[in-house]
N, CA, C and O atoms as a GROMACS GRO file, in nm:
protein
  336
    1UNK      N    1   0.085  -0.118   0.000
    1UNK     CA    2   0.000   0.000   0.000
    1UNK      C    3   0.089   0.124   0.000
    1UNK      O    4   0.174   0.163   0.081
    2UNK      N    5   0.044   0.176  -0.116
    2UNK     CA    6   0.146   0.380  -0.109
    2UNK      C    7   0.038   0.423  -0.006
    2UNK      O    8  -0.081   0.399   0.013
    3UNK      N    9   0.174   0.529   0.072
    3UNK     CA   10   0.125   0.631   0.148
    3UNK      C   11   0.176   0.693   0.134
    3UNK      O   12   0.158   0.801   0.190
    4UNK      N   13   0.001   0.874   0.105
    4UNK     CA   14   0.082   0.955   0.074
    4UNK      C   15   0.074   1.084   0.192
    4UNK      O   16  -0.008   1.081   0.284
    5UNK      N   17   0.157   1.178   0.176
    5UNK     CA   18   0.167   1.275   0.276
    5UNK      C   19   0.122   1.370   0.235
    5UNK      O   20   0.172   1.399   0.126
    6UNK      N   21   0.021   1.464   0.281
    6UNK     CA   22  -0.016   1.608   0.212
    6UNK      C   23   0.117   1.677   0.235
    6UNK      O   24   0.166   1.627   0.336
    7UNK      N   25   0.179   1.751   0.195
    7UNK     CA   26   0.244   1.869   0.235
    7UNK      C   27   0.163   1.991   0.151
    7UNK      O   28   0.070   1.972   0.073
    8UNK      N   29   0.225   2.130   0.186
    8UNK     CA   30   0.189   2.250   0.096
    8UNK      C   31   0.316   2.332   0.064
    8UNK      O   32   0.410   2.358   0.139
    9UNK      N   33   0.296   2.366  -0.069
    9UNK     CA   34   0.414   2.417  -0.132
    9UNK      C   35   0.369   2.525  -0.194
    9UNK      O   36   0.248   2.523  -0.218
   10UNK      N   37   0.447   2.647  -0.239
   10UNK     CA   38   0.424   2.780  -0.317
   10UNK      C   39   0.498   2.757  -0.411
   10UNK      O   40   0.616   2.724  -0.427
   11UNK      N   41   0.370   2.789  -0.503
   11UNK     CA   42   0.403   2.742  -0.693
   11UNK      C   43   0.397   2.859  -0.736
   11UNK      O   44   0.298   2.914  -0.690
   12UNK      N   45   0.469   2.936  -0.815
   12UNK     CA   46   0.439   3.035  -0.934
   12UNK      C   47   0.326   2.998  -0.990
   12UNK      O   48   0.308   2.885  -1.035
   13UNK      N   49   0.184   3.154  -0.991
   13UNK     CA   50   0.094   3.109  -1.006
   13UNK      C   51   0.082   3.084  -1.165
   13UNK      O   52  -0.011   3.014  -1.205
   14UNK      N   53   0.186   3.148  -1.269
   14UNK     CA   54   0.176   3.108  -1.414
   14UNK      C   55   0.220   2.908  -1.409
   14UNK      O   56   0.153   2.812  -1.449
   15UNK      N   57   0.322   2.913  -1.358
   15UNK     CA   58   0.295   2.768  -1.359
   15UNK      C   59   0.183   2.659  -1.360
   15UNK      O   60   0.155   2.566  -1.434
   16UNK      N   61   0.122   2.720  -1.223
   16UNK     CA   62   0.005   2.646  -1.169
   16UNK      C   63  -0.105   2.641  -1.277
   16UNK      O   64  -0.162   2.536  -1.305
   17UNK      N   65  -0.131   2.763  -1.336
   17UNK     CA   66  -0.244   2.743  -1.411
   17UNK      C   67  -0.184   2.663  -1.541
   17UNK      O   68  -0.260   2.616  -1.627
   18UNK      N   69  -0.076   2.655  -1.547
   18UNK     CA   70  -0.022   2.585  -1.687
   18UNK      C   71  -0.056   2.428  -1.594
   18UNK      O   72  -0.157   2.370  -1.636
   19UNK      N   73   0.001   2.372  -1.501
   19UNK     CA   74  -0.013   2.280  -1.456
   19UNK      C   75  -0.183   2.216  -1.457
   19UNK      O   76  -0.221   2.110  -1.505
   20UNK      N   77  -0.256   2.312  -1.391
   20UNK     CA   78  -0.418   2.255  -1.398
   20UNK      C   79  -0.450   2.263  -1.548
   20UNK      O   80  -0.522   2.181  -1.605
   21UNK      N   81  -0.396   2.360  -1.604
   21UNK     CA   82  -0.485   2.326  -1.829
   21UNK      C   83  -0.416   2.190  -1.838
   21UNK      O   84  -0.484   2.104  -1.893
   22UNK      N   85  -0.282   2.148  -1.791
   22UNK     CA   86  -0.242   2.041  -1.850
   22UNK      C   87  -0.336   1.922  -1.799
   22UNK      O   88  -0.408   1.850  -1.869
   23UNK      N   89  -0.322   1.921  -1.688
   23UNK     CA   90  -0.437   1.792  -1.596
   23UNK      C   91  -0.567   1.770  -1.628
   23UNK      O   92  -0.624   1.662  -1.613
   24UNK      N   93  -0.627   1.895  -1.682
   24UNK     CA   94  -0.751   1.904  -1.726
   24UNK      C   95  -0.777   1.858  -1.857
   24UNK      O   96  -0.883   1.805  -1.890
   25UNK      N   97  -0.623   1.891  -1.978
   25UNK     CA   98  -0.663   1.850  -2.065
   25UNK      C   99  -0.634   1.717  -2.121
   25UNK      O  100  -0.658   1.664  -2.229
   26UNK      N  101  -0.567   1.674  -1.997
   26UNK     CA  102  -0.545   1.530  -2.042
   26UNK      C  103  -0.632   1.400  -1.875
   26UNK      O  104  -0.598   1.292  -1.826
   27UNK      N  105  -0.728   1.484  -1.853
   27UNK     CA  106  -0.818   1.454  -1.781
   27UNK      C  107  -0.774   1.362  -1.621
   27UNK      O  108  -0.829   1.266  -1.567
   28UNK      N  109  -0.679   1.427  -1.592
   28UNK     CA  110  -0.573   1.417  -1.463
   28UNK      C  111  -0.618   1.502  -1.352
   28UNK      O  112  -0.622   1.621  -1.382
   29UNK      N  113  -0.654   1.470  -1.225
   29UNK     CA  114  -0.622   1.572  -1.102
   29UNK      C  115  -0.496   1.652  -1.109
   29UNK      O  116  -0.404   1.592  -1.164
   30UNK      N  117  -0.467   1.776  -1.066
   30UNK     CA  118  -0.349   1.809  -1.052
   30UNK      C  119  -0.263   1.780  -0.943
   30UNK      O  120  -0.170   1.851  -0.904
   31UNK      N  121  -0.305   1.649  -0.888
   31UNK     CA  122  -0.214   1.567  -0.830
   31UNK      C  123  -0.121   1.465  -0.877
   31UNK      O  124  -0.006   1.434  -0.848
   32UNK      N  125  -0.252   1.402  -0.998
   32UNK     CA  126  -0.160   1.321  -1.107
   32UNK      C  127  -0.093   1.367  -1.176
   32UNK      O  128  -0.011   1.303  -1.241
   33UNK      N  129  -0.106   1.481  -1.182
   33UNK     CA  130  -0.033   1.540  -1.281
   33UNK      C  131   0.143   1.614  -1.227
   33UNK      O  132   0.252   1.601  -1.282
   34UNK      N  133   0.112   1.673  -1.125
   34UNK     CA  134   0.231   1.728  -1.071
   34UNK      C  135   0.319   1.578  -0.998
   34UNK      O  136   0.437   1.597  -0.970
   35UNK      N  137   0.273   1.470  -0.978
   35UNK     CA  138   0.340   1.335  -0.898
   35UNK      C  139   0.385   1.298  -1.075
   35UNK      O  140   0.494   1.243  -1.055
   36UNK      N  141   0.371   1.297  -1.190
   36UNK     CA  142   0.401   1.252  -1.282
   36UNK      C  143   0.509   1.339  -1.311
   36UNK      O  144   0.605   1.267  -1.339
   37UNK      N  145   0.539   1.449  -1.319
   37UNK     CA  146   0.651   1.548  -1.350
   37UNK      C  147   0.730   1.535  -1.246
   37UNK      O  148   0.848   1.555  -1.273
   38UNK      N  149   0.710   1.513  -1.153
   38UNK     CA  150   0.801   1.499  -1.057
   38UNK      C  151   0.884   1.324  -1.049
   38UNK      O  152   0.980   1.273  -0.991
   39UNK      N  153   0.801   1.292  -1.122
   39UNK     CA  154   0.855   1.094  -1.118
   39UNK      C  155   0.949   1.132  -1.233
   39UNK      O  156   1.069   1.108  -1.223
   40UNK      N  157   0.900   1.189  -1.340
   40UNK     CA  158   0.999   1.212  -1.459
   40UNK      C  159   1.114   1.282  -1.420
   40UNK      O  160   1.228   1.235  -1.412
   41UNK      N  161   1.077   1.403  -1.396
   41UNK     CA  162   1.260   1.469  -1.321
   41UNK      C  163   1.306   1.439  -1.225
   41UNK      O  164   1.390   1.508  -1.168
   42UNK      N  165   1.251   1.297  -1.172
   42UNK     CA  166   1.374   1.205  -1.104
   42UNK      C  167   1.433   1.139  -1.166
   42UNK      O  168   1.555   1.146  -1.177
   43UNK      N  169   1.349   1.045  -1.230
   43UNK     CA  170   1.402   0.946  -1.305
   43UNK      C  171   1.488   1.031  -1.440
   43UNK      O  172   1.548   0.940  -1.497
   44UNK      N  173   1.511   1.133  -1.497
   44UNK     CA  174   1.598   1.205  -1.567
   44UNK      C  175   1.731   1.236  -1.467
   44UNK      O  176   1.848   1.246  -1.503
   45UNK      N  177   1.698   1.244  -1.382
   45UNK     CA  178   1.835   1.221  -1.236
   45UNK      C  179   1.920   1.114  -1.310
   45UNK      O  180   2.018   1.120  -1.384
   46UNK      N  181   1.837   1.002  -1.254
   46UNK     CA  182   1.956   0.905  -1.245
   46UNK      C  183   1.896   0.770  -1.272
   46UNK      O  184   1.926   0.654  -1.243
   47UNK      N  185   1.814   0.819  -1.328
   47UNK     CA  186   1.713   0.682  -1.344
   47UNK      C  187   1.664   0.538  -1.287
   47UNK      O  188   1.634   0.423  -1.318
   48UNK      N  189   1.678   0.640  -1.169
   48UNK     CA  190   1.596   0.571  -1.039
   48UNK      C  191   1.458   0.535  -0.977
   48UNK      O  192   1.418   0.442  -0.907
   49UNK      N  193   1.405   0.636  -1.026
   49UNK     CA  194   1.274   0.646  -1.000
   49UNK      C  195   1.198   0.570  -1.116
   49UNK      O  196   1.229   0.568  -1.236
   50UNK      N  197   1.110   0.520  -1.064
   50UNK     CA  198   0.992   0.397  -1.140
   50UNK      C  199   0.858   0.491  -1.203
   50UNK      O  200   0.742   0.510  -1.166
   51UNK      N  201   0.909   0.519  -1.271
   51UNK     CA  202   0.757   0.587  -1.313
   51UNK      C  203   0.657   0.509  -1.302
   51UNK      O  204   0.688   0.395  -1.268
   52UNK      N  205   0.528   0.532  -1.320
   52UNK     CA  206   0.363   0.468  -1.316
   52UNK      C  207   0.389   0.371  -1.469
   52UNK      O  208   0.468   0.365  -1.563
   53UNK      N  209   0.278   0.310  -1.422
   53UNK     CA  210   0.284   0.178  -1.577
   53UNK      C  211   0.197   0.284  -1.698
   53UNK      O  212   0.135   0.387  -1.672
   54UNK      N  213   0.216   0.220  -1.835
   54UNK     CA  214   0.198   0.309  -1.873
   54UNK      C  215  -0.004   0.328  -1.915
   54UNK      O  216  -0.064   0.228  -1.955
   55UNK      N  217  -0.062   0.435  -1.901
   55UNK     CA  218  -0.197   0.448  -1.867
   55UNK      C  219  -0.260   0.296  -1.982
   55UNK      O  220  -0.215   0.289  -2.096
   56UNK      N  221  -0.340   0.213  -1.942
   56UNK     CA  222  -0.453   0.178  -2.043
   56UNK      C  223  -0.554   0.265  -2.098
   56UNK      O  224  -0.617   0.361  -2.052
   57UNK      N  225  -0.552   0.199  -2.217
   57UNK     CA  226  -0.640   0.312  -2.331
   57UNK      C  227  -0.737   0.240  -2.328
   57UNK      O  228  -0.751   0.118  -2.320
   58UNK      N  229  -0.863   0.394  -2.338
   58UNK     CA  230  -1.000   0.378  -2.324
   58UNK      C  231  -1.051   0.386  -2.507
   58UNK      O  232  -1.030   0.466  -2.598
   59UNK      N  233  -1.093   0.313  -2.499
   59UNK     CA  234  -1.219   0.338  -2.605
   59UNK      C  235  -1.302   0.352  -2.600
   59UNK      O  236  -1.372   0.269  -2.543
   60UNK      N  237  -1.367   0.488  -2.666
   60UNK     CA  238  -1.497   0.489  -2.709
   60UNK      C  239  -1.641   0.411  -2.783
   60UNK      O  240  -1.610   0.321  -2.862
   61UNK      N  241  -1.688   0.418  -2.778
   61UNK     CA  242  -1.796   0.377  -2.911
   61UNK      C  243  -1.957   0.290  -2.823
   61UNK      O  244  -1.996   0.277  -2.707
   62UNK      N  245  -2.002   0.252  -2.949
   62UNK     CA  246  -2.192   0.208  -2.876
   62UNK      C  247  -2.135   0.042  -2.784
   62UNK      O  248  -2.223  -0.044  -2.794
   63UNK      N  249  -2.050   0.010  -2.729
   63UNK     CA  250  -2.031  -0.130  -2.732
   63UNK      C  251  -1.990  -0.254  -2.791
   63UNK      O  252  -1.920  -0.273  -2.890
   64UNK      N  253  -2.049  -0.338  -2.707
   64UNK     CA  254  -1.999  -0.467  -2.811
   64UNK      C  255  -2.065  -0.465  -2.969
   64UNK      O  256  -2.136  -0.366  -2.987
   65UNK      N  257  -2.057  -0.541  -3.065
   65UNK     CA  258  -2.045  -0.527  -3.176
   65UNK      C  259  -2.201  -0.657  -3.168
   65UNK      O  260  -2.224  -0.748  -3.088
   66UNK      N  261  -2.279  -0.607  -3.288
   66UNK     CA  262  -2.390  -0.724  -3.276
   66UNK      C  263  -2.326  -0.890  -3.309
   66UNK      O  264  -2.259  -0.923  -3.406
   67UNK      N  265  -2.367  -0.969  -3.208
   67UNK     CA  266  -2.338  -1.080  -3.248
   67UNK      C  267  -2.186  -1.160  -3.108
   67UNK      O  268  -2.154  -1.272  -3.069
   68UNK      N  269  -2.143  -1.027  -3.082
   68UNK     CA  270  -2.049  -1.118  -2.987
   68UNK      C  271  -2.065  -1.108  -2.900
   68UNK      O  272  -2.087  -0.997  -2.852
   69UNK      N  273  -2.061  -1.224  -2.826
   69UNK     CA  274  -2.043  -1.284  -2.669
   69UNK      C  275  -1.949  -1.318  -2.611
   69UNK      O  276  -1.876  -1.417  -2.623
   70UNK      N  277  -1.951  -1.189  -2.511
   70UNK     CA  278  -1.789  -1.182  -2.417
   70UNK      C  279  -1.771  -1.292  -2.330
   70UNK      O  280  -1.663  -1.324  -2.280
   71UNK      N  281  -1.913  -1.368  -2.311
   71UNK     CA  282  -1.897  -1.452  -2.196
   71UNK      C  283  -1.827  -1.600  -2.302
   71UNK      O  284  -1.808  -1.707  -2.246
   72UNK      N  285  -1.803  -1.586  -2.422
   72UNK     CA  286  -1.781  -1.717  -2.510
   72UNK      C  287  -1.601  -1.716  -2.534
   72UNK      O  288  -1.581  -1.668  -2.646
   73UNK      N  289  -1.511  -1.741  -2.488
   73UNK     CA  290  -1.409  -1.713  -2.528
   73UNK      C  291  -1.359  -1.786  -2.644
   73UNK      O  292  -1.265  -1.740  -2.709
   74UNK      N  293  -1.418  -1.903  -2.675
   74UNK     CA  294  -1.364  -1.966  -2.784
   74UNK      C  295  -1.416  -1.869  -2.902
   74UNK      O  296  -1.330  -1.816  -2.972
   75UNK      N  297  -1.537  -1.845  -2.925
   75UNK     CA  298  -1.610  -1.744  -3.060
   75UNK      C  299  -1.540  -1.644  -3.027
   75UNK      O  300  -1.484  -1.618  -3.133
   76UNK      N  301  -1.489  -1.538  -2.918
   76UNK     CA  302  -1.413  -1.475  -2.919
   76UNK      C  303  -1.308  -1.461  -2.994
   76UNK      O  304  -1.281  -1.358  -3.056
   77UNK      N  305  -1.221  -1.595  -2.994
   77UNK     CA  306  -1.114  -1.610  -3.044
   77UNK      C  307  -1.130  -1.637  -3.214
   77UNK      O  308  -1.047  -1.616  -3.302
   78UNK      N  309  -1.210  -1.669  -3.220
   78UNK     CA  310  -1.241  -1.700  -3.382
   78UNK      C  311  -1.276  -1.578  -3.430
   78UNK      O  312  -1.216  -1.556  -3.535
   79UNK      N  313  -1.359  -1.473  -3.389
   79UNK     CA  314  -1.341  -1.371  -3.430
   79UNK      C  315  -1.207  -1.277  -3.452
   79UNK      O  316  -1.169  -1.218  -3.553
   80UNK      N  317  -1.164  -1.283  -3.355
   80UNK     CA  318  -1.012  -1.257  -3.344
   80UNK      C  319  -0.931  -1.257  -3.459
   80UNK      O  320  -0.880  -1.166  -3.523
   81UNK      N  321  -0.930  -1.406  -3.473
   81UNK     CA  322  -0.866  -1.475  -3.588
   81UNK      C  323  -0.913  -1.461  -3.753
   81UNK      O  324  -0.839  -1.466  -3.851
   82UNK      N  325  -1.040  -1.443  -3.749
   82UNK     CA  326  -1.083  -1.405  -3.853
   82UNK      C  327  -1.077  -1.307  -3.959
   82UNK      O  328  -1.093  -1.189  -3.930
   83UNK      N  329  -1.054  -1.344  -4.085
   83UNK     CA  330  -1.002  -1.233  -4.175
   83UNK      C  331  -1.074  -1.126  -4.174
   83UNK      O  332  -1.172  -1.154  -4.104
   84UNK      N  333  -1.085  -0.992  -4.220
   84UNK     CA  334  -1.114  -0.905  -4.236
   84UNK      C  335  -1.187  -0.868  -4.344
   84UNK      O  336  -1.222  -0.751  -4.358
   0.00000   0.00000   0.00000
């Protein structure tokens, strides 16, 4: 289990608002966002620090596709496999 510590720090407020457009526009708290810049300019140190894995991608769209059943893994796989 991570544990984390609040502290409080004084940011240049041009920063800050550059910091929250960034979090916002890549749909991050500006917690994730400032713990991610800060994992990077460690690990640019000395490449020590473990950055986060890298995000899973979301997709959009109406769902499953007519006809497939997630609960079937074999038809799954044949679809899979299936030409295009």
């Amino acid at each position: 289990m991570l544990l984390c510590m609040r502290t409080t720090i004084d940011i240049n407020d041009e920063l800050l608002r550059a910091t929250k457009a960034y979090a916002a526009s890549e749909h991050k708290t500006l917690k994730m966002a400032v713990e991610q810049a800060l994992r990077e300019f460690l690990a640019s140190l000395d490449g020590s620090v473990v950055a986060d894995a890298p995000p899973i991608p979301v997709f959009r769209g109406q769902g499953v596709q007519p006809g497939v059943d997630l609960t079937d893994n074999a038809a799954l796989e044949d679809l899979m496999r299936a030409e295009p």
